[in-house]
N, C-alpha and C positions, 0 to 999 in steps of 0.2 A: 660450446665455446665460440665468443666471435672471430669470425673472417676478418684479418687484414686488411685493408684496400691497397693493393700495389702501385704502383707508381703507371702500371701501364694500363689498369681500368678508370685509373683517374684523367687517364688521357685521353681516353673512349669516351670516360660520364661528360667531359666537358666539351667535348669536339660534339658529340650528339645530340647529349639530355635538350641542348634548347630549341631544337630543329623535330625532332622524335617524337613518339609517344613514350612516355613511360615503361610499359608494358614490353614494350619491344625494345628497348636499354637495358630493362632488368632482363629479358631474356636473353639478350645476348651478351650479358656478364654472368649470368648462373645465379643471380642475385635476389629477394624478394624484391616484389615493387616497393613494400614500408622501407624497405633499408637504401634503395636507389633515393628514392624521394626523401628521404631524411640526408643524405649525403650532400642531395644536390643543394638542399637547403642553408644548409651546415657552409657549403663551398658558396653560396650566393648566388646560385645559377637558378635560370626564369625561362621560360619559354621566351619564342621571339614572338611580335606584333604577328610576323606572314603566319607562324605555325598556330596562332592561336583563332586567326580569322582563315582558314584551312578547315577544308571538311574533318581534317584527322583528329582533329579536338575535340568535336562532338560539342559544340558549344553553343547554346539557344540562342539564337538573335534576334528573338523577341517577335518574327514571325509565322516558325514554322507552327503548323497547327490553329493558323490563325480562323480559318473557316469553319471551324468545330470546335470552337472553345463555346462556355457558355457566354454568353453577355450579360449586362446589368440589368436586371429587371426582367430578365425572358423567364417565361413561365416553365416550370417542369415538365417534362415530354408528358408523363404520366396524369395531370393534375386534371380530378373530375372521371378519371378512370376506375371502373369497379373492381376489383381484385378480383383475382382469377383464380386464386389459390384457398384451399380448404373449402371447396364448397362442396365439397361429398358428406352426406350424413356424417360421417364418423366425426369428419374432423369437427363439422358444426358444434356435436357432443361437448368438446372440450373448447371451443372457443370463447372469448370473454367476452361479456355480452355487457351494451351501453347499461350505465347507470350501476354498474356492480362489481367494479373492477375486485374491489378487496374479497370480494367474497366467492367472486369465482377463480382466484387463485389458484392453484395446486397445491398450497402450504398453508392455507388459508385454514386458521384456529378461529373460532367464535371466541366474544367476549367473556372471561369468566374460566374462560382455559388456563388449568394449574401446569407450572414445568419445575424442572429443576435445572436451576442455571448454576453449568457448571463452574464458568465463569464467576462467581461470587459465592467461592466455598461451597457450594450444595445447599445454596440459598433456596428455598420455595417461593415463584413467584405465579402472580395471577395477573393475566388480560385484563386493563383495564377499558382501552379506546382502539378504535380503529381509524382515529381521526388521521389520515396520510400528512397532513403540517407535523405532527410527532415522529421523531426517531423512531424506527423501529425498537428499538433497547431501551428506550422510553413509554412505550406501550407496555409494559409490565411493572409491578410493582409488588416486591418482597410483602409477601404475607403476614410477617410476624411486624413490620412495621403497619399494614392496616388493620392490625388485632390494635396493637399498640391504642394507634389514633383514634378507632372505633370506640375505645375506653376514656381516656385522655383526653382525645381534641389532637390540634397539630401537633407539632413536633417543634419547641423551642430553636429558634435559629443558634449554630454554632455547636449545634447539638445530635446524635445518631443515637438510633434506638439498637437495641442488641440482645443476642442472648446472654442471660447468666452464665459464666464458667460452668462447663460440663453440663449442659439445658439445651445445646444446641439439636435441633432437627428438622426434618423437612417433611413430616408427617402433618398433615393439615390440622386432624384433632386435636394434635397434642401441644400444637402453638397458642399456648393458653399466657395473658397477663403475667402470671407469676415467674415464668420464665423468661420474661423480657425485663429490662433495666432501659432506662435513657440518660446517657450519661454525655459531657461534653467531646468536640471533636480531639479535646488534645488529649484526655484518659483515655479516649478510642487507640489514637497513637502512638501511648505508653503500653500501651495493652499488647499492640501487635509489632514492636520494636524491640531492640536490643534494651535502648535504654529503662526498659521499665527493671533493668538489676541492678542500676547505678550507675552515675559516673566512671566507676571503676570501669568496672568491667564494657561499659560503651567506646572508653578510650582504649581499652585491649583490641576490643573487635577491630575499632576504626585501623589501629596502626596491622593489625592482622590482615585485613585489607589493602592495605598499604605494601604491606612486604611483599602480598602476593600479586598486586600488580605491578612491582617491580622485576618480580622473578619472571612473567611470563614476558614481559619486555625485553628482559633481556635472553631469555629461550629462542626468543623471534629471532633479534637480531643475530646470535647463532646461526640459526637456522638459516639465514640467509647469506 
């Protein structure tokens, strides 16, 4: 629960706060410093000119530190220095070496590497490029769409390739043509929607939804 302010620390915050530090107001009311400095705000009170041009302010005047800051244009203490670090056998072992960054990696897959990304249902994808201008997550591509294309040709714009209902797998051999369909982007979206049961039941869900972000709304405001 909140503290009060009396009548007699508001006679302290304002005879002090603008002469003082902070720190040492709020400690000699018992007080946070967030709640000293929120009051004194609240009441309009500011430091004075002398306390703020005062060593007690801790306040930069632009220049302490002045003979060891960088300057514009000064070169790196370091630059044209050889590194001094990892040059024991071991570490050389594991060091990337010019001209090979992607492939001296530690997580580093060759071209042609199959995964299954869990990320897209238990999709099977394969490495296509190592090209660094590509997304990482663009470097792969769903296998049963280049079964697809490999038969076909591209892939109609507006359009996503798919498994057949209950044909789905991520078994390389078994992603054969007759388990894929290419159908357009909006049966894809009826497909994995409410609404591919109707109207009906699309406006059930939606106000189903509805009710229950009202109820946790108002739980909250309870709760608080």
């Amino acid at each position: 629960m909140k503290r009060a302010w009396t009548d007699e620390e508001l006679f302290v915050l304002r005879r002090r706060f603008p002469h003082e530090r902070t720190d040492d107001v709020a400690q000699a009311l018992g007080r946070p410093y967030s709640s000293v400095a929120r009051k004194a705000a609240a009441m309009g009170l500011a430091k004075t000119p002398e306390y703020l041009a005062s060593p007690a302010a801790h306040r930069w005047d632009g220049r302490k530190g002045e003979g060891t800051r960088f300057q514009a244009g000064q070169p790196a203490w370091n630059k044209g220095v050889r590194g001094i670090v990892g040059v024991q056998d071991a570490c050389r072992a594991t060091q990337f070496k010019a001209g090979r960054p992607a492939c001296e990696a530690r997580n580093y897959v060759p071209i042609g590497t199959l995964r299954v990304c869990r990320g897209r249902d238990g999709l099977l994808e394969r490495k296509v490029t190592d090209d660094p201008a590509v997304a990482p997550a663009r470097r792969w591509v769903a296998v049963h769409r280049q079964v697809w294309e490999r038969e076909h040709g591209p892939i109609p714009a507006g359009h996503a390739v798919v498994f057949k209902p209950g044909l789905r797998t991520a078994i390389e051999a078994e992603i054969t043509t007759d388990r894929l369909e290419c159908i357009t982007r909006r049966e894809l979206m009826l497909r994995n929607t409410y609404h591919r049961y109707g109207p009906e039941v699309a406006r059930l869900v939606q106000l189903r939804g509805a009710i229950t972000r009202q109820i946790n709304k108002r739980s909250k405001e309870y709760a608080e």
